[in-house]
C-alpha positions in Angstrom: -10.0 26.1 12.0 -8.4 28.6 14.9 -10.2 32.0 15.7 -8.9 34.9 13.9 -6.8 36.3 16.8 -4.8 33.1 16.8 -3.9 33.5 13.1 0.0 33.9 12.8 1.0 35.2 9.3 4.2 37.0 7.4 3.4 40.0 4.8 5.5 40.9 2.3 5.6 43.2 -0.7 1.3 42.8 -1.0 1.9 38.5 -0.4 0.4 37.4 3.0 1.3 33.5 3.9 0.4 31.9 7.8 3.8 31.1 9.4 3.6 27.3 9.2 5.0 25.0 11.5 7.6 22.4 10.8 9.8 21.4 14.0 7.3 18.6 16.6 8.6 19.7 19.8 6.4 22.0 21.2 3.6 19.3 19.5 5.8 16.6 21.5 5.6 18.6 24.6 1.5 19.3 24.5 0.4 16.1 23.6 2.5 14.5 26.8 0.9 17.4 29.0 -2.7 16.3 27.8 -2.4 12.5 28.3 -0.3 13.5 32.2 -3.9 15.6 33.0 -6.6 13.0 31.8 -8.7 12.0 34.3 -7.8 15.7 36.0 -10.1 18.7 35.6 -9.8 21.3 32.6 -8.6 23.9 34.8 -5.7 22.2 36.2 -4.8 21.6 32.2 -5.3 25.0 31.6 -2.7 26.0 34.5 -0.3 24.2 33.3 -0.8 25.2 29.4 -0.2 28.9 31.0 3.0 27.9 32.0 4.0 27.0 27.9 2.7 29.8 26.7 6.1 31.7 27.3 7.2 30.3 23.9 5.1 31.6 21.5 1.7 32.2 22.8 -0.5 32.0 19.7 1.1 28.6 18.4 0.5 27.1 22.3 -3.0 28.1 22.2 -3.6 26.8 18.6 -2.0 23.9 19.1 -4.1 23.4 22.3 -7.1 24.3 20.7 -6.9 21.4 18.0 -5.5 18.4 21.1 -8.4 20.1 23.6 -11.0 19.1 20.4 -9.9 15.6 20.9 -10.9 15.3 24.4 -14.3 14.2 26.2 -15.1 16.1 29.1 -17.4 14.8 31.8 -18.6 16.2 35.1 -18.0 15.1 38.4 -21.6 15.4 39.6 -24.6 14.2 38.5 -26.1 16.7 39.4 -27.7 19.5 37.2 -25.3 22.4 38.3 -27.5 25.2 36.3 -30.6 24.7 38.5 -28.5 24.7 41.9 -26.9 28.1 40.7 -30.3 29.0 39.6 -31.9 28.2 43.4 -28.6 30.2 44.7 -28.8 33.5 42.6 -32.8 33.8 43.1 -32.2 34.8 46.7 -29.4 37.5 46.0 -26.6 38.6 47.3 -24.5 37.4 50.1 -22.8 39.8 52.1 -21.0 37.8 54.6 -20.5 34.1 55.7 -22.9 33.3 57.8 -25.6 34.6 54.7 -24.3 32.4 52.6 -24.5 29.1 54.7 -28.0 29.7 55.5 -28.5 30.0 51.6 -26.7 26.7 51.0 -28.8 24.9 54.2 -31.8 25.7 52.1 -30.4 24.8 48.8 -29.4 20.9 50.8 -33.2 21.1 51.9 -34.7 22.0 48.6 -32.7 19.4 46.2 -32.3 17.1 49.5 -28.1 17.1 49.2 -25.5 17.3 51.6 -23.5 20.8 51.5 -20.8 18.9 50.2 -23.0 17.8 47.3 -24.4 20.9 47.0 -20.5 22.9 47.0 -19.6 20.5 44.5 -22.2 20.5 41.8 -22.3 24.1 42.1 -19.9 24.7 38.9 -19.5 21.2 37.6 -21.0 21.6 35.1 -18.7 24.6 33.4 -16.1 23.5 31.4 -13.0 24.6 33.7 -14.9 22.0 36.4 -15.3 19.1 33.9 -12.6 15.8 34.0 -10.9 15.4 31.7 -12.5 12.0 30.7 -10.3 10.8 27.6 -7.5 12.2 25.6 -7.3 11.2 21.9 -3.7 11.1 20.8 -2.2 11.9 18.0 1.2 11.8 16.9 3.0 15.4 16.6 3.7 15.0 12.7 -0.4 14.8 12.1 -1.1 17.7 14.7 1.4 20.1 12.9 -0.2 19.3 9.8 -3.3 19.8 11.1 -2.5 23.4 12.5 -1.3 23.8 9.3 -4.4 23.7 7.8 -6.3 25.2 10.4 -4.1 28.3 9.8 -4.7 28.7 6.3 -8.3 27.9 6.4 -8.5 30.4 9.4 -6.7 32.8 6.6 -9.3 32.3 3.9 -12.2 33.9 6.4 -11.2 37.1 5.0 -10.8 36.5 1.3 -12.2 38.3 -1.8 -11.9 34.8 -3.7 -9.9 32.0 -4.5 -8.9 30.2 -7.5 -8.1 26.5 -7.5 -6.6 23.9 -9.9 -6.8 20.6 -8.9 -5.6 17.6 -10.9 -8.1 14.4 -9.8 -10.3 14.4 -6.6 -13.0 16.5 -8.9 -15.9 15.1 -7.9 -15.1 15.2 -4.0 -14.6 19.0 -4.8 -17.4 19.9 -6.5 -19.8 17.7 -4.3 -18.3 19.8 -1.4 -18.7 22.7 -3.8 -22.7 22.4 -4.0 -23.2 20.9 -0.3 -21.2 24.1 1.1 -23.6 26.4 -1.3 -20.6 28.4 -2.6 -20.9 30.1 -5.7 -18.0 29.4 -8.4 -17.0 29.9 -11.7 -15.3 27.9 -14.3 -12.2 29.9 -16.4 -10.7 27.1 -18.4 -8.8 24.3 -16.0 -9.4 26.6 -13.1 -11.9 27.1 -10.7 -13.3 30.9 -8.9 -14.6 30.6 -5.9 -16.6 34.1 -5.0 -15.3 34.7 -1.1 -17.1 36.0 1.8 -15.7 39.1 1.8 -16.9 40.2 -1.9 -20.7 39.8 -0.6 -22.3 42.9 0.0 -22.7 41.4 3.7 -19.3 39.8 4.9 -21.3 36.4 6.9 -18.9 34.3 8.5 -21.1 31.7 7.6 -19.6 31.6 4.4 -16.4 31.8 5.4 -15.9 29.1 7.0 -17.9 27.1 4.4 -15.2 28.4 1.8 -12.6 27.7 4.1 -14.3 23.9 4.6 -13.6 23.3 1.2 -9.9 23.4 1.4 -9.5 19.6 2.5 -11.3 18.1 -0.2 -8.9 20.6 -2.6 -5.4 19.5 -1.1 -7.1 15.7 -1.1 -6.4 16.2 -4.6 -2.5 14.7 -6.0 -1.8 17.9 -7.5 -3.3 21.2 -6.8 -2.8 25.6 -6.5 -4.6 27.9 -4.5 -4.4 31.5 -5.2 -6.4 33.5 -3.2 -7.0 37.7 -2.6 -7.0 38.2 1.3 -8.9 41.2 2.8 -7.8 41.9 6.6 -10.0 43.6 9.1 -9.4 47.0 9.7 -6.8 46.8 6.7 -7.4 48.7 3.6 -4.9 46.6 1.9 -5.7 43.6 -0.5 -2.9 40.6 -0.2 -2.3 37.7 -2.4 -2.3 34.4 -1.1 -0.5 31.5 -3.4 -0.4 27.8 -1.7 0.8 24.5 -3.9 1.1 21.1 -3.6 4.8 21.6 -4.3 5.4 24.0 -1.6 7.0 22.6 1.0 4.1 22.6 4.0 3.4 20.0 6.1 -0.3 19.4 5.2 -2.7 16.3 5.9 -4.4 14.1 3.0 -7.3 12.7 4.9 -8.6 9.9 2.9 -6.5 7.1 1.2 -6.2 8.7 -2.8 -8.9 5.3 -4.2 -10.4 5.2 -7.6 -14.2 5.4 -7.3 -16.9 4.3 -9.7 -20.6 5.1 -10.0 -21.6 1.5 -11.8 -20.2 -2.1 -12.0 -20.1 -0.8 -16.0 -17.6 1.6 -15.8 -15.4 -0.3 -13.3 -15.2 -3.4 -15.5 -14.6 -1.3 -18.6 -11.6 0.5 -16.8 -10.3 -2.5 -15.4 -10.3 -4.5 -18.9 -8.9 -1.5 -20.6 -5.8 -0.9 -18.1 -5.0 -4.9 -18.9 -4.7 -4.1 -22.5 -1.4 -2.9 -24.0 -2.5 0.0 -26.1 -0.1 2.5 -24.8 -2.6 4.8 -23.7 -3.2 5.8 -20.2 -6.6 5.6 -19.1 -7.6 8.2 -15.7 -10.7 8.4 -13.9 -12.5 11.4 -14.1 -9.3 13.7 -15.1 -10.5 16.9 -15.2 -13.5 19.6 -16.0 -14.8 20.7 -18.8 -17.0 23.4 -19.5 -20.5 23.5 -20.9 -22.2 26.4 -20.9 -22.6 27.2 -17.1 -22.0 23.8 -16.3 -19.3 21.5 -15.9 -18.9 18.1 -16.9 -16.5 15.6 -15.4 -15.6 13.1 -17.8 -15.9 9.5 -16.4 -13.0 8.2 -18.4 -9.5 10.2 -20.2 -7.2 8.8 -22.3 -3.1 10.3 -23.0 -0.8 9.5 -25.3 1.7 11.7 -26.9 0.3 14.6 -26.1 -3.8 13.2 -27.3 -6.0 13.7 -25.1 -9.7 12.0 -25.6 -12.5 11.8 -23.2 -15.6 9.3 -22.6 -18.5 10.5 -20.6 -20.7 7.1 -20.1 -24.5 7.8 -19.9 -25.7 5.6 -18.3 -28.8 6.6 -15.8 -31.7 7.7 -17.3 -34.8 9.7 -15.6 -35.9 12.1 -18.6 -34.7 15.2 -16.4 -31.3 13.5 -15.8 -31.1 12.7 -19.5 -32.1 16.2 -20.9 -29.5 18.2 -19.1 -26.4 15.4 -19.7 -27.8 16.0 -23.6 -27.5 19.7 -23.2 -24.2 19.7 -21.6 -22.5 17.1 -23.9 -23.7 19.4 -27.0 -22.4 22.7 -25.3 -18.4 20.9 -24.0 -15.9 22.9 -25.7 -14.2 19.4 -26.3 -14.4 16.3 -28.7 -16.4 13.3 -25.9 -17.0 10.1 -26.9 -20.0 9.6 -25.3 -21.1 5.5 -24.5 -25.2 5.2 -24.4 -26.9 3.0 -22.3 -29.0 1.0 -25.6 -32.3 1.3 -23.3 -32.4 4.8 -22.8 -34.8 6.3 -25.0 -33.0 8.4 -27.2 -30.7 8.4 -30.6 -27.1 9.1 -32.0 -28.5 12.4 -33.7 -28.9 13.6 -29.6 -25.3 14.0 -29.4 -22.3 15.6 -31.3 -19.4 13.2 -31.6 -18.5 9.7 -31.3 -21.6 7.8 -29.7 -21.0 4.4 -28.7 -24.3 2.3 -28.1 -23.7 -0.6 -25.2 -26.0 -3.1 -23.4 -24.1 -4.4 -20.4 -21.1 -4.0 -21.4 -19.0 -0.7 -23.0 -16.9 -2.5 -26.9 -13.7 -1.9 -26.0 -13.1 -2.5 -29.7 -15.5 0.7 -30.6 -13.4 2.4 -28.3 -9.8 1.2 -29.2 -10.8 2.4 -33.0 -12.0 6.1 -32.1 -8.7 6.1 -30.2 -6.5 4.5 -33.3 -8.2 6.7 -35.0 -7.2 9.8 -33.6 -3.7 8.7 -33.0 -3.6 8.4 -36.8 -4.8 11.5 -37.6 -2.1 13.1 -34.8 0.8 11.2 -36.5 -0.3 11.9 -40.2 0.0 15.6 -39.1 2.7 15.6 -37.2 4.7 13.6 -40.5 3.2 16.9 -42.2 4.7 19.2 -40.2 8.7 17.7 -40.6 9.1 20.1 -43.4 13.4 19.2 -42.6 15.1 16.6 -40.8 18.9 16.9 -40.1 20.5 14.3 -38.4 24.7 14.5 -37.9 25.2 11.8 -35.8 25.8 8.0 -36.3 23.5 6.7 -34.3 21.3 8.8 -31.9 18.2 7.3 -30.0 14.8 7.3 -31.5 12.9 9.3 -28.4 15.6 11.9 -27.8 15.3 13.0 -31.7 11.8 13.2 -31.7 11.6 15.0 -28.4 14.4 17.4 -30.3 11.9 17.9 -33.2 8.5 17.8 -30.6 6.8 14.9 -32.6 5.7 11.3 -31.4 8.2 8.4 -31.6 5.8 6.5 -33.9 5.5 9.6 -36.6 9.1 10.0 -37.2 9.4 6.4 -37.1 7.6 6.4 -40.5 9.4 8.4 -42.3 12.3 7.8 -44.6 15.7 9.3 -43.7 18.4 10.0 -46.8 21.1 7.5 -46.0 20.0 6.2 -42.3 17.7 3.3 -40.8 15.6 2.2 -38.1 16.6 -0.5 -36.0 14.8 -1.0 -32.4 15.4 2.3 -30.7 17.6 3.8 -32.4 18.1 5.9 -36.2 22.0 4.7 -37.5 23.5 5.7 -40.3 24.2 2.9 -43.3 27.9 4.2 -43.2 28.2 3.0 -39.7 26.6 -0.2 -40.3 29.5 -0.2 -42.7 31.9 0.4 -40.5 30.0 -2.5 -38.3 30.3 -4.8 -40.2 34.1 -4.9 -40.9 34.1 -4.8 -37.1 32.7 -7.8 -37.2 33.8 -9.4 -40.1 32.8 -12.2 -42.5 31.7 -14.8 -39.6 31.8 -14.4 -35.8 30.4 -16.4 -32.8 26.7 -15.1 -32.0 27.9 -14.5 -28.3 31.0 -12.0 -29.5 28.6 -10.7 -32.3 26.2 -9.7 -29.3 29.0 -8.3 -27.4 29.7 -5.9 -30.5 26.2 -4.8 -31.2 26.0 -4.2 -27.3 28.9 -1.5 -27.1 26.4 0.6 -29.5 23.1 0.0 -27.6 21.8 -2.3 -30.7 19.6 -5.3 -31.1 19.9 -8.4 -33.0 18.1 -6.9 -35.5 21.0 -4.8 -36.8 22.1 -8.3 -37.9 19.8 -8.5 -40.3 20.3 -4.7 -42.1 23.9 -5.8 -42.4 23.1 -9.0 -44.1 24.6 -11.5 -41.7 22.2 -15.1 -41.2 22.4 -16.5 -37.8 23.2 -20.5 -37.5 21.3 -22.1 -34.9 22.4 -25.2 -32.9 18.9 -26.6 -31.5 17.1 -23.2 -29.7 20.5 -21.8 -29.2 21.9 -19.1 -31.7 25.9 -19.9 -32.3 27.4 -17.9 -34.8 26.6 -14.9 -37.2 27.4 -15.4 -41.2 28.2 -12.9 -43.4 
């Protein structure tokens, strides 16, 4: 974060955004200044930063900033420079020379230092005296991201609120969420965070706590800020919008690793992921509401546009157990939910699925809710074909159900006037005709192959046609009609 009089930002039309930085070089250029002056004194770094500022003042200075909080400053004396000043200013002021070295002969008597000792601890201990001790580097990519952030977070001081959507990284927010103390609101997949500036007293206390928040959000793979900005001594209200698909250079702090609160849930995830069910599994993949709560699913499952959730219960202190009861009962959305057998309640506790396990969440329990459910979406989505037109020859499976919005497996099923289904693929028995006198009463398997190849078809289009394939050992040799 920068102080507000080193915020750089472009309004336009009521929109407000901080002028990001993309090029390195003046990065380049500070960061070789700072590791030429370690071991030199801060004020011989601050000399020579003066000299830079020419460019653009605010960005020097910010830049700065961030590289000076990577250094560790120490003094050159060991000596306790606030008590020399101390013994110094108790005796007044000097008005000429000779004063002041009678002042400093008692000061070398008093702490029992030479006036050179004395001179030199005088000030050492204020920050423009201090050495430079170590410079941390960083390369100029990181720093401009970092200044990046520091800009926008320095931006969010001064807002109303901000609304958030993140996808993944929930429980990274939300943990920052209660540890920051900010108040928030849920409205469907996105997030209100009530600002600083809508209190009755603007603290910027919780400012920067708001603004603290914004690393865990753009920790997250996809995310959107929105945000209502309310300048000092502006009576104007600006709208702030910042995405992950924006193109600003921004850090991501942590590597992006999937996290797990028992060995139960990891092994569970792990075993599912090995199993070809076609659906994806994600770790806690979004919010839900309950109530005025939230719940964050431990486990979601996609496929064809299903989504199903399993919130694993697994803990079980009688307070803990209560509240995860309540919330399950008040989620807007159809949870599975997987019971820890020795906790000491029943099926009739929940709404929905309930899945009872020991050490170990059935996989098999869980495979059939999800079967289940893909049934029921596939049965409806047969339902809702009320026509089905089809003009060409042969026209790939995927891109016809995409054209009529419905899973590959539901139009699979049904029965087309006059076509088939073979692989991929719907083809008309009139081509297969037409195929077939291509390739006539018996062919080699290889130039047979070569054929069903030009159309994007499988082997299998042998068999609709009627053709049996002669083997010679493991080898297929030649197609008969």
């Amino acid at each position: 974060m920068l102080p507000r009089d080193l915020l750089i930002v472009s309004k336009r039309k009521g929109s407000i955004k901080p002028r990001y930085l993309k090029d390195t070089q003046i990065a380049e250029e500070l960061i070789e200044i700072f590791k030429e002056y370690e071991g030199r004194k801060y004020k011989e770094l601050q000399e020579k930063l003066d000299e830079m500022e020419y460019v653009n003042y605010k960005v020097v200075r910010g830049l700065s900033l961030l590289l000076e909080r990577r250094c560790e400053f120490e003094s050159i004396s060991l000596i306790d420079g606030k008590k020399i000043r101390e013994f110094l200013f108790d005796r007044g002021f000097v008005l000429s020379e000779e004063e002041r070295n009678k002042i400093i002969d008692e000061a070398c008597k008093h702490f029992n230092l030479s006036r050179e000792e004395i001179e030199e601890a005088m000030f050492s201990d204020l920050k423009e005296e201090q050495i430079i001790k170590k410079f941390y580097y960083i390369p100029p990519l990181e720093l401009i991201k970092r200044y990046n952030l520091s800009l926008t977070q320095t931006l969010l001081f001064d807002a109303l609120e901000m609304l958030f959507t993140i996808s993944g990284n929930y429980q990274e927010v939300f943990r920052k969420i209660k540890y920051l103390g900010l108040m928030y609101e849920i409205e469907g997949n996105e997030v209100k965070i009530t600002g600083p500036a809508s209190l009755f007293k603007k603290t910027r206390k919780y400012g920067v706590a708001m603004a603290k928040l914004l690393p865990s959000i753009i920790n997250a793979d996809k995310w959107r800020i929105k945000a209502k900005i309310e300048l000092r001594r502006e009576a104007r209200i600006y709208d702030f919008e910042l995405s992950f698909n924006d193109d600003i250079l921004l850090p991501r702090y942590t590597e992006q690793v999937t996290h797990f609160d028992s060995e139960v849930e990891e092994r569970f995830y792990n075993e599912f992921k090995s199993l070809n069910t076609g659906w994806e599994i994600k770790r806690e993949p979004t919010i839900i509401e309950a109530g005025n709560y939230i719940i964050i699913p431990d486990f979601g499952f996609y496929k064809d546009g299903i989504e199903h959730y399993l919130e694993v219960v697994g803990f079980w202190t009688p307070e803990y157990l209560k509240k995860k009861i309540w919330k399950l009962k008040n989620a807007k959305v159809n949870i599975t939910i997987a019971v820890n057998e020795n906790l000491s309640c029943k099926k009739e506790d929940f709404s929905g699925d309930v899945i009872f396990y020991n050490k170990k969440i059935p996989l098999v329990a869980v495979i059939k809710i999800l079967r289940k459910l893909e049934e029921e979406s596939i049965q409806k989505e047969m339902e809702g074909i009320e026509k089905l037109e089809i003009k060409d020859e042969i026209i790939s499976l995927e891109e016809k159900a995409k054209e009529l919005n419905v899973s590959k497996e539901a139009l699979s099923r049904i029965k087309i006037p006059n076509y088939c289904i073979i692989g991929d693929k719907i083809v008309a028995k009139k081509f297969l005709e037409k195929l077939k006198e291509e390739i006539g009463e018996e062919r080699s398997y290889e130039e047979a192959k070569k054929i069903l190849d030009k159309y994007g078809l499988t082997s299998r289009a042998l068999d609709y046609m009627g053709y049996k394939i002669e083997w010679k050992g493991l080898k297929p040799v030649k197609v008969v009609s």
